[in-house]
C-alpha positions in Angstrom: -38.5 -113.6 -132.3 -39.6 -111.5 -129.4 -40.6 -107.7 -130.3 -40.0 -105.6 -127.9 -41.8 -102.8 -128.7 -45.2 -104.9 -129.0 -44.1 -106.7 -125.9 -43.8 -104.1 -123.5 -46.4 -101.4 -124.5 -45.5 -99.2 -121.9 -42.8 -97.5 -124.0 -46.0 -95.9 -125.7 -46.8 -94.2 -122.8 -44.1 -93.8 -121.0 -40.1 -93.5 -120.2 -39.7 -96.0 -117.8 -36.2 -96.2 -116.6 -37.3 -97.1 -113.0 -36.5 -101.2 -113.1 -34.7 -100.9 -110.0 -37.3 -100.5 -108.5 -40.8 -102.2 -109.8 -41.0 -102.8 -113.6 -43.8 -102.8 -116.2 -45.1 -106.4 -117.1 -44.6 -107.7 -120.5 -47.9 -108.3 -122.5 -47.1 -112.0 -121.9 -47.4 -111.7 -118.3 -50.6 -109.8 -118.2 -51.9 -112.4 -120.8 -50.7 -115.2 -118.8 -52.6 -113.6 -115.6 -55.9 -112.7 -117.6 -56.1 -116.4 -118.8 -55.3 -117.3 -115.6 -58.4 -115.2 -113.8 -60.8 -116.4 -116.8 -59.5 -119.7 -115.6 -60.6 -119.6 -112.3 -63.9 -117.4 -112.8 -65.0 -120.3 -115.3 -63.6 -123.8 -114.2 -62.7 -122.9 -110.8 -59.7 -124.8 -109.2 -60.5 -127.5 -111.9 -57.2 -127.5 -113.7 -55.4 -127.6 -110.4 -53.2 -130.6 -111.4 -51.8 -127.9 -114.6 -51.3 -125.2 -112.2 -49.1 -127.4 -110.0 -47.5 -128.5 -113.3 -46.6 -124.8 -114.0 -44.8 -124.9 -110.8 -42.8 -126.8 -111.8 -42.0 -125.2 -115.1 -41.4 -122.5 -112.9 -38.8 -124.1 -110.9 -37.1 -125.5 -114.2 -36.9 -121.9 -115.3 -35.1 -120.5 -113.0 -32.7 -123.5 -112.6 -32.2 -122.0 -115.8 -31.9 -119.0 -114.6 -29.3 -119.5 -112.6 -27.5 -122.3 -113.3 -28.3 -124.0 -110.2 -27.7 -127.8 -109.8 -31.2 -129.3 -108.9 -35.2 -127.7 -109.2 -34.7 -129.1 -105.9 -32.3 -126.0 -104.9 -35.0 -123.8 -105.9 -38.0 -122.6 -103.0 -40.7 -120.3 -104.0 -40.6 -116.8 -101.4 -42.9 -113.9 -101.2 -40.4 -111.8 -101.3 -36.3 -110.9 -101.1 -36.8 -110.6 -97.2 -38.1 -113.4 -96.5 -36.0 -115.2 -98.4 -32.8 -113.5 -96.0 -34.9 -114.3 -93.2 -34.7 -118.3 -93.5 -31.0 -117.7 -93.7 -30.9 -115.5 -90.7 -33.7 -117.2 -88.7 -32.4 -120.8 -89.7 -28.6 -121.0 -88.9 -27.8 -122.1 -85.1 -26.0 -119.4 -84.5 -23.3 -119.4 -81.7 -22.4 -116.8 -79.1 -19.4 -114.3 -80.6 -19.9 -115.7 -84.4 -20.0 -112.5 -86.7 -21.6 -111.6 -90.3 -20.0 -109.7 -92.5 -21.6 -107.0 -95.0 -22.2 -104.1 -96.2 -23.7 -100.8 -94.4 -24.9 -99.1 -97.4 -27.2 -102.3 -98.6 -30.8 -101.9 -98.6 -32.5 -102.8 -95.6 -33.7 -106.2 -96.3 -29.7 -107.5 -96.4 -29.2 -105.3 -93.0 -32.2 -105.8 -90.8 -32.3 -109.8 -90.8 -28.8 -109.5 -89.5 -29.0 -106.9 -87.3 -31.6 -108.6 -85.6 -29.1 -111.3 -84.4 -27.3 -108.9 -82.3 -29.9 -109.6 -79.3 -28.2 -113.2 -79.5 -24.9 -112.2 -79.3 -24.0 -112.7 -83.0 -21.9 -109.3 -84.0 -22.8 -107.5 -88.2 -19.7 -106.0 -88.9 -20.7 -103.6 -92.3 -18.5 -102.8 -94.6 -18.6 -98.9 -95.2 -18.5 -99.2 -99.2 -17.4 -95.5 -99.7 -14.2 -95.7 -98.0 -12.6 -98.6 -99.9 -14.8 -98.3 -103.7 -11.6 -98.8 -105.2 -11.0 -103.0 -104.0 -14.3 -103.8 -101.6 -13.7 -107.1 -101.8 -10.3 -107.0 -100.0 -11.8 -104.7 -97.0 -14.6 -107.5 -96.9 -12.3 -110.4 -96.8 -10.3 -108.8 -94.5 -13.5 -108.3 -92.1 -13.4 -111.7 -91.6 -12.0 -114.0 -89.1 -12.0 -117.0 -87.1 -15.5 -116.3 -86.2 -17.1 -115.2 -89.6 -19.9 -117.8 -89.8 -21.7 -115.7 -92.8 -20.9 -113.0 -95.4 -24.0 -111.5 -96.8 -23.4 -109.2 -99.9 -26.1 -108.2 -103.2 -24.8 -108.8 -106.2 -25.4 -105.0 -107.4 -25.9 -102.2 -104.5 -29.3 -100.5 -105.1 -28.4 -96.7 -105.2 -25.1 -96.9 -106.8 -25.4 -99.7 -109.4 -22.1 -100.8 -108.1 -22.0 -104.6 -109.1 -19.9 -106.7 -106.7 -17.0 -109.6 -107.5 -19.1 -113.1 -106.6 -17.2 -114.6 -107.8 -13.8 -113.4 -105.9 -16.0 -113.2 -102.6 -17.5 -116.9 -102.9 -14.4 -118.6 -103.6 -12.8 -116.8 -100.3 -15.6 -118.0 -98.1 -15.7 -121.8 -99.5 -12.0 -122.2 -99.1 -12.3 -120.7 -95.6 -15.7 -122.4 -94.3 -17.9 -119.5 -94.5 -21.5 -119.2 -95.8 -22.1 -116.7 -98.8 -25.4 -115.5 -99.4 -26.2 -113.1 -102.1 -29.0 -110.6 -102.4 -29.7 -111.0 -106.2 -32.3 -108.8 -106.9 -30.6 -105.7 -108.8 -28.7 -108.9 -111.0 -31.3 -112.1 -111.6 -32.4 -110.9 -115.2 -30.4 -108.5 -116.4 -27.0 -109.4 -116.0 -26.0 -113.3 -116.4 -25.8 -115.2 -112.9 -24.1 -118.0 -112.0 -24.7 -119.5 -108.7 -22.1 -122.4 -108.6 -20.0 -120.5 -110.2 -19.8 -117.6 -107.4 -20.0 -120.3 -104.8 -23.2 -119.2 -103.3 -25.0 -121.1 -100.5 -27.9 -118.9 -100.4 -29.4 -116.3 -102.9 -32.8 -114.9 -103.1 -34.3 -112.3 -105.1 -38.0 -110.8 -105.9 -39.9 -111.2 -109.2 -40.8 -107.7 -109.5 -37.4 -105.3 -110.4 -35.5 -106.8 -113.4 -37.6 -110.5 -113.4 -40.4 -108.4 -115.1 -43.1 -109.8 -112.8 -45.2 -108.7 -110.1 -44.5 -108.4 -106.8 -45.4 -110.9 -104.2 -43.7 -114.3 -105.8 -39.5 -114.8 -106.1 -36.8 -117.4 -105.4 -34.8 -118.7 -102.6 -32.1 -120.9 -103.2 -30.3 -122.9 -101.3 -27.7 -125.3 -102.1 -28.7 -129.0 -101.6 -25.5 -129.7 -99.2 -27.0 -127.3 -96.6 -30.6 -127.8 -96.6 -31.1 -130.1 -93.8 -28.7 -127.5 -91.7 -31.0 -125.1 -92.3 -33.5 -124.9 -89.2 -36.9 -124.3 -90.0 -38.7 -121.4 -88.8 -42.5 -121.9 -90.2 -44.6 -125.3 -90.6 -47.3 -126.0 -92.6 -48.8 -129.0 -94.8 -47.0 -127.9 -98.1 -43.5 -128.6 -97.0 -43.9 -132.0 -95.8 -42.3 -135.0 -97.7 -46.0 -136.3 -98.8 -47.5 -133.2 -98.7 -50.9 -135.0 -99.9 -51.3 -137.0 -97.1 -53.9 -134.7 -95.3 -54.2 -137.4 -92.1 -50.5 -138.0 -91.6 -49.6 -138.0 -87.4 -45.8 -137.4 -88.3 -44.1 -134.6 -90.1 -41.3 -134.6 -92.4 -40.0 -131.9 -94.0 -39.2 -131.8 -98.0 -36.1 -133.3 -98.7 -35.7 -130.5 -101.3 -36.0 -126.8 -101.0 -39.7 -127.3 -100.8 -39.3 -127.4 -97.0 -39.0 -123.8 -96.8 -42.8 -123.1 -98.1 -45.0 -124.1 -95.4 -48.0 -123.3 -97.1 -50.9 -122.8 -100.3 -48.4 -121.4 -103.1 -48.8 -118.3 -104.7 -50.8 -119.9 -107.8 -51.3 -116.4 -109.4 -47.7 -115.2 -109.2 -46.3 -118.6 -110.0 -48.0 -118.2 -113.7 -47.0 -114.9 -113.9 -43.4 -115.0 -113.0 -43.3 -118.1 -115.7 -44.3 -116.0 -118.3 -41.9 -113.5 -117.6 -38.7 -115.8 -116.9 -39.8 -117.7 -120.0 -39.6 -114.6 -121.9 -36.2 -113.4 -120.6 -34.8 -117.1 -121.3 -36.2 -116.4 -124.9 -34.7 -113.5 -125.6 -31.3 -115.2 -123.7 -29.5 -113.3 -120.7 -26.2 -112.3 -122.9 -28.5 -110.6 -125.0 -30.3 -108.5 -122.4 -27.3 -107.9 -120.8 -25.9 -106.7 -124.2 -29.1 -104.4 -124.7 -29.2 -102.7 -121.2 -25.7 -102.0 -121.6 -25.4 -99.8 -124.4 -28.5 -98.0 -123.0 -26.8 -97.2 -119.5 -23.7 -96.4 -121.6 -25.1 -93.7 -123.4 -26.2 -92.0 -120.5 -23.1 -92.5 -119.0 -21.7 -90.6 -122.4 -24.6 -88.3 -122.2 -24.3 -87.1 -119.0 -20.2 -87.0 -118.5 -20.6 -84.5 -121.2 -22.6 -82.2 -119.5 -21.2 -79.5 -117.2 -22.5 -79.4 -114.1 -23.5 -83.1 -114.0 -21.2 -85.9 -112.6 -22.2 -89.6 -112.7 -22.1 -91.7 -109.5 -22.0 -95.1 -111.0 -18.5 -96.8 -111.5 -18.4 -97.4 -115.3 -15.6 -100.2 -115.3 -16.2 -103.5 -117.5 -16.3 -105.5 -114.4 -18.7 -103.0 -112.0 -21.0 -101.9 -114.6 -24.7 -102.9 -114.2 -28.3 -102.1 -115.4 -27.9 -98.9 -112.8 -26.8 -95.5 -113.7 -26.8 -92.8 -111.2 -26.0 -89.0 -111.8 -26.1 -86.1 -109.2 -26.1 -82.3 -109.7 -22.6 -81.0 -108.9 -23.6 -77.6 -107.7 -27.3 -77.8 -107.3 -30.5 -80.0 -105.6 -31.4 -83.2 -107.7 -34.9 -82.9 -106.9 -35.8 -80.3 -109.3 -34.6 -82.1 -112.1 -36.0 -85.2 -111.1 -39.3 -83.5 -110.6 -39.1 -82.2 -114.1 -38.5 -85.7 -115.8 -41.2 -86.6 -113.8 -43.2 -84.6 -115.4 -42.2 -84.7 -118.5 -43.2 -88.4 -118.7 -39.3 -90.4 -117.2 -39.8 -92.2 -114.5 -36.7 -92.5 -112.7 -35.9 -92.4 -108.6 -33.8 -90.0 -106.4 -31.3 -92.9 -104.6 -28.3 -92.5 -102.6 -27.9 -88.8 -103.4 -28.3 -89.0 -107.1 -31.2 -89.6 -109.6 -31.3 -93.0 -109.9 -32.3 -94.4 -113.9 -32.5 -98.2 -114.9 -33.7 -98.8 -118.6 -34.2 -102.6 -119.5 -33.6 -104.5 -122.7 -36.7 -103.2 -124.5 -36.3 -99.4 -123.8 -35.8 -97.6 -127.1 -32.8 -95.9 -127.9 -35.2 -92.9 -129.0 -36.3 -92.6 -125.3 -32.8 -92.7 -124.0 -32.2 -89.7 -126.4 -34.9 -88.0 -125.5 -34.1 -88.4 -121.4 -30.9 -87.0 -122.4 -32.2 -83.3 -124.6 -34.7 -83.1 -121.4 -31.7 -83.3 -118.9 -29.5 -80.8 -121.1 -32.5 -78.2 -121.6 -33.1 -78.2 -118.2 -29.7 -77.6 -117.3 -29.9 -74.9 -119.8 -32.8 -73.3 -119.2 -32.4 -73.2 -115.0 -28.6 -71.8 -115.1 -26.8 -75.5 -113.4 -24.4 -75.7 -116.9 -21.3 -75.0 -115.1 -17.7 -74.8 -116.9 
């Protein structure tokens, strides 16, 4: 039984509601990467054959994770970016095809895309604020004959506004077009289910809700659509017998292997294990569970202070691990400077103050984030009737 409070001894030292952004490690993690170093300082590369092994745990994990088919959908990525930039880089793309998204997406699901404009390939964005109330319809009905791609994440950054995959992905299978997901406000905290959704490609970073450091995530691909994929980078670790050092011909992976072309990220890959392994412990419904009653007392919290009027939709179906609140009549950035300083680490996003507690946060911190809010309002006259 996993105790979160010994896990995660940050929440001695600090309100960390800031997930969305980069998280605290568990004390697993930072064990796992200690050993790891001691390893290495000690025995050198000796164990390398148990390293690769952990790999492969890895993989295995976030199959897991994501209900994926095969390990062999799963690629290793540096980061979220990269993992859009296969998709982006890799598809032949034809003169007049068009992408369709989102304009208020963070910039690694915009500038991959954008990019293809020199070729002739048109990113028509969505703007989200103008249709909140049925996005997917004004997505869907973006698209046409020539809609080769629609690129969405799965919860938009600023807002915590948590998107219908599963809506969106059945549109694009039945009408031939690629769905890629950004999954990096979702892969952790909230259940995801990649053949469910329909996705083709989905890609997210270890180091927001994964509880890992930055530097090591996941890129899936599904199987069907690998060899499609052109390759954009080459090197010895995607080849088919990646041990044959003297080989004079080169053949790709024929799994999702072929998109890392070189040494993997040994360090991260130990890490991220840990932290997966924990979250598959503790079992995704469960975190989901936990994170939601946190974000829904703030939600109570802060619609029952004057003066104060929360951003993020609070709908069964659009909630996420995201809550964001805005001063009605007055700057957020003294407020936010205050919980600052008063130990609540929180971000200023998308015009509001931006706060993502996780599974382990206490309630008692949640409480606490809440009488600092109110006393503030209080004490700096922004209580409005």
């Amino acid at each position: 039984m996993i105790d979160p409070i010994a896990e995660f001894p940050v929440t001695g030292k600090l309100i960390h509601l800031n997930h969305a952004a980069v998280s605290p490690w568990p004390r697993v993690t930072a064990d796992a990467v200690k050993t790891f170093a001691d390893e290495n300082l000690l025995r050198g590369s000796l164990a390398y054959g148990e390293w690769v092994e952990t790999g492969q745990r890895l993989r295995e994990q976030l199959r897991e994770l994501l209900n994926a088919a095969s390990v062999s959908e799963i690629a290793f990525v540096k980061n979220t970016s990269e993992g859009l930039s296969h998709v982006a880089a890799g598809i032949e793309w034809r003169h007049g095809d068009n992408i369709v998204g989102i304009r208020q997406e963070f910039p690694s699901n915009r500038f991959p895309w954008l990019a293809l404009q020199r070729s002739g390939v048109e990113f028509r964005q969505l703007d989200l604020l103008c249709c909140e109330e049925d996005p997917e319809a004004a997505l869907i009905a973006l698209c046409d004959g020539k809609t080769r791609l629609m690129t969405v994440s799965a919860v938009q950054y600023a807002s915590g506004f948590r998107m219908d995959l599963e809506r969106l992905g059945r549109h694009c299978r039945d009408n031939g077009i690629l769905f890629c997901v950004d999954a990096i406000q979702q892969a952790g905290v909230l259940p995801l289910d990649l053949r469910q959704i329909k996705a083709d490609f989905a890609t997210a970073d270890g180091h927001k809700w994964l509880l890992a450091p930055e530097g090591l995530g996941f890129f899936y691909i599904r199987e069907e659509l690998q060899e499609q994929l052109r390759l954009t980078q080459y090197g010895w670790h995607m080849a088919q017998e990646m041990s044959d050092y003297e080989a004079e011909n080169f053949t790709p992976a024929s799994t999702a292997r072929r998109f890392e072309c070189g040494s993997p990220n040994m360090l991260g890959i130990h890490a991220l294990s840990a932290s997966v392994g924990l979250l598959l412990e503790y079992g995704l419904d469960a975190v989901w569970a936990s994170v939601s009653e946190r974000t829904e007392r703030l939600r109570c919290g802060l619609g029952g202070m004057p003066g104060v009027a929360v951003l993020s939709d609070a709908s069964a179906g659009r909630r996420s691990g995201i809550l964001s609140f805005s001063l009605t009549r007055r700057d957020n950035s003294g407020l936010f400077r205050h919980l600052q300083d008063a130990g609540v680490f929180c971000a200023l996003r998308g015009g509001g103050i931006r706060m993502s507690p996780h599974f382990y946060t206490p309630l008692e911190q949640i409480e606490k984030t809440l009488i600092l809010i109110d006393d503030w309002l209080s004490s700096n006259g922004a209580r409005y009737p």
